[in-house]
Residue, then its C-alpha position, 0 to 999 in steps of 0.5 A: x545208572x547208565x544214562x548222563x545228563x540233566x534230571x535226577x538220573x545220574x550215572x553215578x548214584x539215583x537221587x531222589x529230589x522232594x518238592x513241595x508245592x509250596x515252594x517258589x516257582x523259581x525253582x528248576x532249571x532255572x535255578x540251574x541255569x543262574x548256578x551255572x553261569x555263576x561258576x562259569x563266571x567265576x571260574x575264568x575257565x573254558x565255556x560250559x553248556x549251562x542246561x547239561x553241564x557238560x565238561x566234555x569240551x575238556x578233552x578239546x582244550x588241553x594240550x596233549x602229553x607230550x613224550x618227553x625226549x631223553x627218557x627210555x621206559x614206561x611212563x610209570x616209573x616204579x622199581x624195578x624188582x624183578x632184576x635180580x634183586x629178589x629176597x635181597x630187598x623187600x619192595x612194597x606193594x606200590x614199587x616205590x618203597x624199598x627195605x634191606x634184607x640183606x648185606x648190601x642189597x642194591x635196585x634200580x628204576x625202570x626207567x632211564x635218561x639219556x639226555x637233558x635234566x633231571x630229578x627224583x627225590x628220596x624219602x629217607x626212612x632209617x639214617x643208617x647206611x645207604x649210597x643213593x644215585x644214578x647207574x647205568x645198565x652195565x653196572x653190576x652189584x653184590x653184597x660188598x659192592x653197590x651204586x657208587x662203587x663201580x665206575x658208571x654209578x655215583x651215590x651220595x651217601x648222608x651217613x658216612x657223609x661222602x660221595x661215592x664214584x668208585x673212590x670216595x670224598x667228603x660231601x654234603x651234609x648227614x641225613x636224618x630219618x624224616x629228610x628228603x634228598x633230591x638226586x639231580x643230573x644234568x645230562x647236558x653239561x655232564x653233572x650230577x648234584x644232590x639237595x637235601x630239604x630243598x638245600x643244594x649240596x652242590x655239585x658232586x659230580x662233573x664231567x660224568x660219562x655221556x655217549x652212545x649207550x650210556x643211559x643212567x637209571x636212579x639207584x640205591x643201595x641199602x644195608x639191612x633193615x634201613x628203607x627208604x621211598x622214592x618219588x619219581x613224579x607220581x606224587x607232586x615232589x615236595x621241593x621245588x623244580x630247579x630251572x629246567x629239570x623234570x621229574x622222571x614220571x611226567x605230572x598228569x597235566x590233564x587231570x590236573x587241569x580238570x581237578x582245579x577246573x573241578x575244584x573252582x566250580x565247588x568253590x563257587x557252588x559252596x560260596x554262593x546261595x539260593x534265594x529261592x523268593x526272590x530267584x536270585x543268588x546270594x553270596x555266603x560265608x563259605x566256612x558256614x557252608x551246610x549241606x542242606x539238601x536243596x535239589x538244584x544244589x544237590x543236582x549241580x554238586x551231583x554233576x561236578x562230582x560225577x567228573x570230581x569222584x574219579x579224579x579224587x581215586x589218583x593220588x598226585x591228584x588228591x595230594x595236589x589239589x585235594x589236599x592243598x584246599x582242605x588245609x587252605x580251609x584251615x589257615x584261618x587260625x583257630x580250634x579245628x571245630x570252628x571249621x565245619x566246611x570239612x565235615x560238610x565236604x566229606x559228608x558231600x563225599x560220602x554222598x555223592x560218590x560211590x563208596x570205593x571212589x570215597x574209600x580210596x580218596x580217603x586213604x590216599x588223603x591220609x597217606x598224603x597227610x602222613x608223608x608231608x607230617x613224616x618229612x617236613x622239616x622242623x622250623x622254630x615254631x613247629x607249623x607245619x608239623x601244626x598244620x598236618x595234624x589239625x587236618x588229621x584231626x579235622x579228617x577225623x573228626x567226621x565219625x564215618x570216614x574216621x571208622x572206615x580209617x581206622x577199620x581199613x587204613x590207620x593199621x593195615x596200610x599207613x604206620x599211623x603211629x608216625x603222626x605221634x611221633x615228634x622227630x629230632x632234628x639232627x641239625x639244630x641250625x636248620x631247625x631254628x634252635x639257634x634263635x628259640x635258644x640262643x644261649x647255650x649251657x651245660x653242666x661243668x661241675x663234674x668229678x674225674x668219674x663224671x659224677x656232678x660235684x656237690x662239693x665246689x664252690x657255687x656257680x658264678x654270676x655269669x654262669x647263674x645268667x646262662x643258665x637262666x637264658x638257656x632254661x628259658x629258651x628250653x621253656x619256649x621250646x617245651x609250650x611249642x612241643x606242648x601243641x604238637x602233643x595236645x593235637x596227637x592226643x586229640x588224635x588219640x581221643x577221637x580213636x578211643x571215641x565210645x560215644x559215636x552218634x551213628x550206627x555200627x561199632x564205636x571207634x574205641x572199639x575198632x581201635x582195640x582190635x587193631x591195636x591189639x594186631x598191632x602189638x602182635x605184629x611188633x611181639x618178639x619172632x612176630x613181625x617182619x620189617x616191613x610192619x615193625x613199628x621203630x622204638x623211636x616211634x613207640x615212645x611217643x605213641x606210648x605217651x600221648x596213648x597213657x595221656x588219652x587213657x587217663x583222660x578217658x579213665x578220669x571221664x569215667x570216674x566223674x560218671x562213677x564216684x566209686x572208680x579210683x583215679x588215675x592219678x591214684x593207679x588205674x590198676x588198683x581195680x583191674x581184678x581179674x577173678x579166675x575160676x579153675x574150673x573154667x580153667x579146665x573146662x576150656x582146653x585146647x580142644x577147645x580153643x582153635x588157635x588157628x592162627x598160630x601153628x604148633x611149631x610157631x608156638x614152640x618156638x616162640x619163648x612164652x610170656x607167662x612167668x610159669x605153667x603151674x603144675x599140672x593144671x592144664x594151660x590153655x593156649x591163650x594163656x601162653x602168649x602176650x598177645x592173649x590169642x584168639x580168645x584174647x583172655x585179658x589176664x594181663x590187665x591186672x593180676x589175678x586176684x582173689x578166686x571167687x566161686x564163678x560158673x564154667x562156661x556152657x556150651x555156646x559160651x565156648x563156641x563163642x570163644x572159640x570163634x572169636x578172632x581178635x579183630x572180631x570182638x565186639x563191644x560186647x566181648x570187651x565190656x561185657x554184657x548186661x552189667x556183667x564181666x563179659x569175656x575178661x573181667x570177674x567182680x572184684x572182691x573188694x565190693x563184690x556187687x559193684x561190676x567193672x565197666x570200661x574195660x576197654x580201657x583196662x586192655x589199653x592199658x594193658x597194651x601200653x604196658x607191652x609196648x613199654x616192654x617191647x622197645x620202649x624201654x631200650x630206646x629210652x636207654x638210647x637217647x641218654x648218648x647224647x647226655x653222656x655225649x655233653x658230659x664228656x665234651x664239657x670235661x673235654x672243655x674245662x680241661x682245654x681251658x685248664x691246659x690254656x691256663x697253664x701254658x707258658x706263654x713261650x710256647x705260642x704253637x702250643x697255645x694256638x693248638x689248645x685254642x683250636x682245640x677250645x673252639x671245637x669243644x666249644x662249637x660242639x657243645x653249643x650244637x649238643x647242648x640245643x639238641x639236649x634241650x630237644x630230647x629233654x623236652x621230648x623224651x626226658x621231661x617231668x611229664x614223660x618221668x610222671x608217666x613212666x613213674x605211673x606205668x611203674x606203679x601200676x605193675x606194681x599193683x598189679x602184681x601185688x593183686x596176683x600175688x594173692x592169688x596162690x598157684x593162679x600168680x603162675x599165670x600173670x604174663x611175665x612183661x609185667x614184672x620185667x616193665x616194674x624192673x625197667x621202668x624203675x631203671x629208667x627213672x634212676x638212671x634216664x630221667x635223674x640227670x634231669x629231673x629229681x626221682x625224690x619229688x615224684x609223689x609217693x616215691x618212698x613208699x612206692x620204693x619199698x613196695x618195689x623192693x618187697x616184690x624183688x625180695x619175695x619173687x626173686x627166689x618164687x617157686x611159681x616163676x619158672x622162667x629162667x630170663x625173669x628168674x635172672x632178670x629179678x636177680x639181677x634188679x635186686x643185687x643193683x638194688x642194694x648197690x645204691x644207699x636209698x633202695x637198700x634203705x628200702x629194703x630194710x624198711x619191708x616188713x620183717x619176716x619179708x627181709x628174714x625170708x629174703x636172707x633164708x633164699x640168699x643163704x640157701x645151698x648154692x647148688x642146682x641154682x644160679x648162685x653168682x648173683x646171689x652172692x653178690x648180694x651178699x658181698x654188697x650186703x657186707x661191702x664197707x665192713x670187711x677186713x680193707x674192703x672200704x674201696x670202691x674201684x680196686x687200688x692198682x687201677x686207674x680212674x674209668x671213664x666217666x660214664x662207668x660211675x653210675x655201674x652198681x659196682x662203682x658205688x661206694x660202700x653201703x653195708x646194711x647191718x639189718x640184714x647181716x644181723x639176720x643173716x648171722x641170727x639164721x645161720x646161728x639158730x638153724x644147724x641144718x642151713x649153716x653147714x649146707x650154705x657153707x659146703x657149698x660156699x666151699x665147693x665153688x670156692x675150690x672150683x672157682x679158684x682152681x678154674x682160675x689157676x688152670x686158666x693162667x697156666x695156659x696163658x703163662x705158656x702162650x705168652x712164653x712161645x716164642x712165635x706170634x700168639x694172641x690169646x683169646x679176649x674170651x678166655x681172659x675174660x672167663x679167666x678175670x670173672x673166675x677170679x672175681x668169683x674167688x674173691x667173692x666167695x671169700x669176702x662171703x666166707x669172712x662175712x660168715x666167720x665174723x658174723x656166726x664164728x661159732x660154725x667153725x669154732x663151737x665143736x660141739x656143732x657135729x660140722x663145725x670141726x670139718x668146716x673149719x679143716x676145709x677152710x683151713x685147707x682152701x685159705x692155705x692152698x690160695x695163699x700158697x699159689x698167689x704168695x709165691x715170689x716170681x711164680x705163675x700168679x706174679x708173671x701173669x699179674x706183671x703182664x697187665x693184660x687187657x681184660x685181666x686188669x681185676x687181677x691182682x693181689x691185693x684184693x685176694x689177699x686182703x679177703x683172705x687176712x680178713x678170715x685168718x685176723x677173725x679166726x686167730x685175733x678176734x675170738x675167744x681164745x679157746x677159738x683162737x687154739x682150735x684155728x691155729x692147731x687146724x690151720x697149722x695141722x694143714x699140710x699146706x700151710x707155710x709160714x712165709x705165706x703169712x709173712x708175705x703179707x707184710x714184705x717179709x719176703x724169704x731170703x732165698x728170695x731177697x738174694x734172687x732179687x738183688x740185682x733188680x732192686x728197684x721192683x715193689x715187693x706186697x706188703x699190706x703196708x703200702x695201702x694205708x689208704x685202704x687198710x686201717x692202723x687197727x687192722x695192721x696192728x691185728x695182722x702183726x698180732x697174728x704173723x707173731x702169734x703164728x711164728x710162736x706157734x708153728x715153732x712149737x708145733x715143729x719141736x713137738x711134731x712126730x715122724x709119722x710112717x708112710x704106711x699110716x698116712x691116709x691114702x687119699x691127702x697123704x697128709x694125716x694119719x689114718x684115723x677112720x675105717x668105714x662100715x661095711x667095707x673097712x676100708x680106711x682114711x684120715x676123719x677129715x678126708x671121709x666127713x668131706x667127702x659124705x657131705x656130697x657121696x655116700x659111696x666108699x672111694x674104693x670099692x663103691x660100697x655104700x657107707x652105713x657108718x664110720x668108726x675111729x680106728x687107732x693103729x694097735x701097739x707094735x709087738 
């Protein structure tokens, strides 16, 4: 291989030519000379040598690269890294691309102007804050300060929308991540201007400083995490040059030359044939054009390769020649496969160049193609983003270079997620949405809580055609997106190919193992920024990847009749059959995790729901990503155990050396029919093997990218709806405003008008970027696949429920994507599609709802984030009247074991939640507890009515009639719940209590204080929990009162006394005129504005009005003697509740007339007539009573007072101290000690003691 020239010895590759000597001898050299002179002809090029081809004389024609004057540095311009600029930013391996690592990290060029015009432009990555521009040698960057903050540098900055030269001024336009910005200075006159997508923003900056020794370098600045690339000329610049500027890195004028010269001649080899009978050449359909083997075209072909192939390694020369002519190919129209010339040519590659040569023009060509699909800007009809892809798919199609692609290049050196990512355009005029929707709409029958009012009266005629036009317009836009989608997934389809004709491993399954690193690099603590996939991307690669699935799943079942659609739930045979002595057979011995260490894997947070006894839990059970062995108990849960041989001993060399991009087709279908590496049979039919598992691990990682930022980023995009809802009130109250304004007032009118027409501009723009993101993001298609990923989990958790113990081991994503992707459907998708019209919704509702209720108190989940997280899915449950009608449609014993859970003792759990539930349970029942936000406060804003503690009551009294049958027949279960509802409540309130005293005492210094946003916080949820306890305490007294009011219950009489205590000591405290309750309420302090009376006391007359009006009246006189035998209690207390207030009161209060004494009175609203006639009967009842009890009552000596209340008299002596106290202080405190209050002594019993008669 070291001989050029003619024959069939080259230096590049030997090909060996067959002939036949029945062929024509027309053949040979004189074929080539005919050849020749055709290109030569064809060309308009420089005279070649015929018989040898020869393109030496290149070198004699060209004109030589000329050093361009005015620029100091190499030829090559990069970053420059290495001045000081490390481990602020992290630089990619090309020296062109840069991310922030820190604060406000800055870097330069290597390379300067001094003189003349010039340009470079920026690829814009992230649009979050970055000052882009020019700066000379002397200036001096920090953390706080960067280019444009010092006097010798000027930034453009497309975030804040400002130019930047030590002050700064309004400029330009805001960039969008997938822009380009192109930074031009004039040296000559002295300017520096800025273009944005070829669109000049004007001149930023004139008469800059100029001189001796001033020299300016590009420059940015960037904060963390955002990254951008730069194209000082090593790549042709995607916007044309400006007249008289030049790109800082001269274009390689010679290659290029030679590229096209190159290019022409296998244009016209391809455009012609060889009659071989008659030895002439004939022209042919290039489209049609075949590599057939033919030895003179293979010879010249081979030649104009030999001088082709090296040229084909540098990319400027790859984008600009390469490229353009393989997407020129494609510019007739039509499917991709009328197209063959593409596969012909890179076939022609593979062949005729060496093998690095051909696997660097591939990567460089499809790094090209991503850039230019990455930052074209988004015109009507989405073209050019049409033309990218159909080139990617023609590139992929060739089944050779689409497996080293995928094995080299798509994951390892390009972020190929982008190709399936449609990127909102931030400015909709450029994007062509002005002529797609030229009508604009938006919803306006809104509530003051932002909610759509049913209630008004229907839409004009006028609105009816506006809408009409605007969903039209939204149509036209969604079948133009539909393209797009349709060409990524066929991306997709090629790369999940398990059909490849050739040799090697099928495509799907170099897919899966990328993929796979894939999600581990974006897992939590795994990746570093420069590999981190952003959620925008995720989302959709998420949905065209469940749309490629589904295909293929579907493909296979028309192939198996016995498989279950997708359509049905792919998960419904994902069974994996877990034997536990295989589970103890593979330890970690013997699985070698090299690739994590044991600190990496301590720190990281582990993603199954529990380590299930003392079962040993081998390593790959411990992460999502399923580690070395890459177990797939992820897919679908463990199901029912069948007896399954362990592993012997080359099975367990095989897992321990198996690699995640190692795996073979083998380790993921399996073997001979059988479950290979990751499946079992599934027990329902037992005889029938799983195939495709391969795209169970799809499915699989589908489910973990929805769990590692899908689902945040679908939260995300809903600003911009909330953004229209709140500009169209904005509006309609503008237009109100109008209406009404006197026509005197003309300043006032031009005002509102101005006012008007920015709302109004505004909204055009959102609503047009709406339509955009609904189409995208929100549309019926994306809802059907979040709602198809939702019943999947569901399956497939319902599966490893069954499993027993092995449940242990299901990864916990599962369980969080079943609780979020239900949350994104209620609260994303709804506004703009119905949840009700989903196929199965109901059904698919309670099975959800069964799952909350049963796992939410799981003794097998141990984790406390899932723990808190199921929680928490079910009190918002039960906040919204169509789940809690699903709750209640569970089966029975599902909904008594949920109540037995909530009622369980409070104590050694997260028990706020739980409660909660309870109080939602109960909410619309309650003694004045109809309301949704709380009297005293003013309506919110309009995006707080979707919160589940702003919907209206909804009381399930299915589930309270368990609750009170639970409480009524188990005698052990009421008294601990209770205790310890009476243990939080003390606690809760006395929190509260001691907190307001240290506010009431800041406020009342006199110097300058602030009180902590934290502490008022703390101090409101304290409060907030008060109430709770206490509406849960009602919800117990009026459902079971015979806990408190049957002493025939051992408890009964001490659980009474301590309620009595507790309602007598927060009435005490909060009834007070002008004490510490009142000052702090009248303060109105932001973060306190749940703190009021009402709410307290409203709970706390619902107890008394159940135990003192509504029971039998043996039970109305044990609570009136307990409660008035409290020390505690006080008349007035009671009597504040209606305005009575005391007299020494009223006369304090005399000069200030005009201030609102409480009184339940007031909240007619709130409180029904039939409830205030109840607590008249009770005022009046208990002044009858408390006289009584004060005529009756004897002086009782000191000596006999308990010493630990000082309230009652001593009625007890304990065993075997004997020592003494009051029945009600021992019994409460045995319920949590058994020690003496003392001496310490454990208590064996405890007798009545009566005082013996004085002598």
């Amino acid at each position: 291989m070291t001989s050029k020239g003619a024959g069939t010895a080259f230096s590049r590759k030997n090909y060996r030519l067959s002939t036949e000597p029945e062929k024509s001898k027309v053949t040979g050299m004189g074929l080539i000379h005919m050849l020749c002179r055709f290109s030569w002809k064809h060309s308009s090029a420089v005279l070649l040598n015929p018989a040898q081809l020869s393109l030496r004389v290149f070198s004699a024609t060209l004109v030589s690269d000329q050093v361009a004057e005015g620029r100091l540095g190499p030829s090559t311009v990069v970053l420059d890294h290495t001045s000081g600029f490390e481990g602020l930013l992290l630089v990619d391996d090309d020296l062109l691309g840069v991310i922030g690592h820190s604060n406000f990290g800055s870097i330069r060029a290597t390379t300067c102007v001094y003189k003349g015009k010039w340009i470079y432009e920026v690829l814009i990555s992230s649009q979050g804050l970055m000052q882009i521009g020019w700066c000379t040698l002397n200036c001096k960057f920090n953390q706080e300060e960067g280019v444009g903050d010092t006097p010798d540098s000027y930034a453009y900055d497309g975030n804040r929308v400002r130019k930047w030269n030590v002050t700064t001024t309004n400029y330009g336009k805001s960039w969008a991540a997938g822009d380009i910005v192109s930074c031009l200075i004039d040296l000559d006159e002295g300017t520096i201007a800025f273009c944005l997508n070829g669109m000049s923003l004007g001149t930023a900056f004139d008469n800059i400083t100029r001189g001796a020794g001033m020299a300016y370098f590009p420059a940015i600045s960037l904060s963390f995490k955002e990254s951008v690339a730069f194209n000082f000329g090593s790549r042709p610049l995607r916007y044309p040059l400006l007249e008289g500027y030049f790109p800082l890195q001269d274009p390689p004028a010679a290659d290029l030359v030679k590229a096209h010269k190159l290019l022409g001649y296998l244009k016209n080899v391809i455009h012609i044939g060889i009659d071989v009978t008659e030895g002439k050449l004939v022209e042919k359909d290039t489209s049609m054009w075949q590599l057939q083997g033919e030895p003179t075209v293979l010879i010249t072909l081979a030649h104009i390769f030999n001088y082709f192939s090296p040229l084909l390694c540098k990319v400027y020369l790859v984008e600009d020649v390469l490229m353009t002519f393989l997407l020129s190919i494609l510019e007739r129209g039509g499917a991709v496969e009328a197209h063959p010339l593409i596969q012909q040519l890179l076939d022609l590659m593979w062949l005729l160049m060496e093998e690095y040569e051909v696997h660097e023009c591939l990567k460089q060509l499809l790094m090209s193609l991503l850039r230019a699909y990455r930052f074209s800007p988004i015109i009507p009809d989405l073209g050019l983003q049409i033309h990218y892809l159909r080139l990617t798919i023609a590139v992929l199609k060739h089944e050779k270079s689409r497996k080293y692609l995928l094995s080299n290049v798509l994951f390892d050196v390009l972020r190929s997620v982008v190709f399936f990512y449609i990127k909102s355009p931030l400015r909709v005029e450029e994007a062509g949405l002005q002529e797609l929707i030229p009508t604009t709409w938006w919803p306006n029958r809104f509530t003051k809580e932002g909610k759509e009012n049913k209630e008004v009266k229907e839409e004009s005629a006028e609105e009816r055609l506006r809408r009409r036009a605007y969903e039209r317009g939204c149509q036209r836009l969604k079948k133009r997106i539909e393209v797009v989608e349709g060409l990524q997934v066929q991306i997709l389809k090629l790369l999940l190919n398990n059909k490849d004709r050739g040799g090697g491993e099928a495509s799907r399954y170099i897919f899966l193992n990328k993929f796979r690193k894939f999600l581990q690099e974006n897992s939590s603590n795994r990746g570093n920024l420069t590999v981190l996939c952003p959620p925008e991307y995720m989302v959709c690669f998420l949905h065209r990847l469940i749309a490629a699935l589904r295909f293929f799943w579907d493909g296979h079942k028309a192939k198996s009749p016995a498989t279950v659609s997708s359509e049905d739930d792919l998960a419904a045979k994902a069974n994996v059959v877990i034997d536990p002595a295989e589970l103890q057979a593979v330890t970690m011995d013997d699985l070698d995790e090299d690739e994590e260490s044991a600190t990496s894997a301590a720190q990281r947070p582990s993603a199954a729901l529990a380590i299930g006894g003392a079962l040993a839990r081998p390593g790959w059970l411990s992460s999502p990503t399923l580690g070395r062995a890459n177990r797939f108990l992820s897919t679908a849960a463990v199901s029912l155990m069948n007896p399954r041989r362990p592993l012997g001993a080359l099975e367990k060399i095989k897992v321990r050396t198996l690699s995640v991009e190692q795996r073979t087709e083998e380790d993921i279908e399996g073997s001979h029919g059988n479950e290979g590496l990751l499946l079992g049979k599934p027990p329902e039919e037992p005889d029938q093997p799983i195939t495709e598992n391969s795209l169970l691990e799809v499915l699989d990682g589908i489910i973990m990218m929805y769990n590692l930022s899908v689902h945040q980023q679908l939260g995300k995009m809903v600003g911009v709806s909330d953004d229209v809802n709140e500009y169209a009130m904005a509006l309609k109250d503008t237009e109100e405003k109008i209406s009404r304004c006197p026509k005197r007032r003309r300043d006032i009118h031009e005002e509102l008008l101005k006012s008007q027409k920015v709302f109004s501009e505004k909204l055009n723009h959102l609503s047009r970027r709406l339509a955009w993101i609904n189409v995208t993001i929100y549309s019926k298609e994306k809802m059907q696949d979040i709602y198809w990923l939702l019943r999947v989990c569901i399956r497939t958790i319902e599966h490893g429920d069954r499993t027993g113990s092995l449940f242990a081991f299901m990864p916990e994503f599962y369980l969080s994507v079943a609780m979020n992707s239900y949350s994104a459907l209620k609260n994303y998708f709804s506004p703009v599609n119905s949840m009700e019209e989903l196929p199965g919704y109901e059904e698919t509702l309670m099975r959800l709802a069964a799952i909350l209720a049963k796992h939410f108190a799981d003794s097998r989940i141990v984790g406390t984030d899932i723990r808190d997280s199921l929680m928490q899915a079910l009190a918002s449950y039960v906040c919204y009247p169509h789940s809690l009608r699903a709750v209640e449609r569970i089966p029975e014993e599902q909904r008594i074991s949920m109540m037995k859970n909530l009622l369980a003792p409070y104590e050694q759990r997260p028990w706020a939640q739980t409660n909660w539930i309870l109080v939602r349970l109960w909410r619309g029942c309650g003694f004045g507890y109809r309301y949704t936000r709380l009297p005293h406060l003013l309506k919110t804003k309009p995006e707080d009515a979707s919160l589940p503690s702003l919907q209206k009551p909804c009381p399930s009294t299915l589930l309270q009639r368990h609750m009170a049958d639970l409480l009524s027949s188990d005698r052990d279960l009421a008294p601990s719940f209770l205790n310890s509802v009476l243990n939080q409540l003390n606690w809760a309130f006395s929190e509260f209590i001691g907190m307001i005293q240290e506010i009431q005492q800041a406020a009342e210094r006199l110097e300058r204080n602030f009180v902590d946003s934290r502490q008022l916080k703390v101090c409101a949820t304290c409060f907030d929990l008060s109430v709770s306890l206490l509406r849960v305490l009602e919800m117990t007294v009026t459902l079971a009162p015979e806990i408190f009011l049957d002493w025939n219950r051992p408890s009964s009489e001490l659980l009474l006394r301590r309620l009595a205590q507790l309602l007598n000591q927060v009435l005490n405290r909060v009834t007070a005129e002008r004490n510490l309750f009142d000052r702090v309420v009248n303060l109105r302090l932001p973060g306190l504005e749940s703190v009021d009376h009402y709410p307290i006391l409203v709970a706390v007359t619902g107890i008394l009005v159940r135990l003192l009006v509504d029971t039998d009246a043996q039970g109305v006189e044990r609570a009136t003697a307990v409660l008035l035998a409290d020390p505690c209690f006080q008349l007035r207390s009671i009597q504040y509740l209606l305005g009575h207030a005391e007299p020494s009161a009223l006369a304090a209060a005399a000069p200030a007339t005009e201030k609102r004494h409480f009184s339940l009175h007031t909240y007619t609203d709130y409180i029904s007539t039939e409830e205030l006639v109840k607590v008249d009967k009770m005022l009046n009842h208990l002044s009858e009573e408390s006289k009584q009890a004060a005529a009756t009552t004897l002086p009782t000596s000191e000596e006999d007072l308990c010493p630990i209340c000082y309230a009652h008299p001593i009625s007890a002596i304990f065993r075997p101290c004997s020592h003494k106290s009051c029945k009600a202080c021992i019994n409460q405190h045995l319920m949590n000690n058994k020690d003496c209050f003392f001496c310490k002594a454990t208590i064996t019993g405890v007798d009545d003691f009566t005082k013996p008669a004085s002598s």
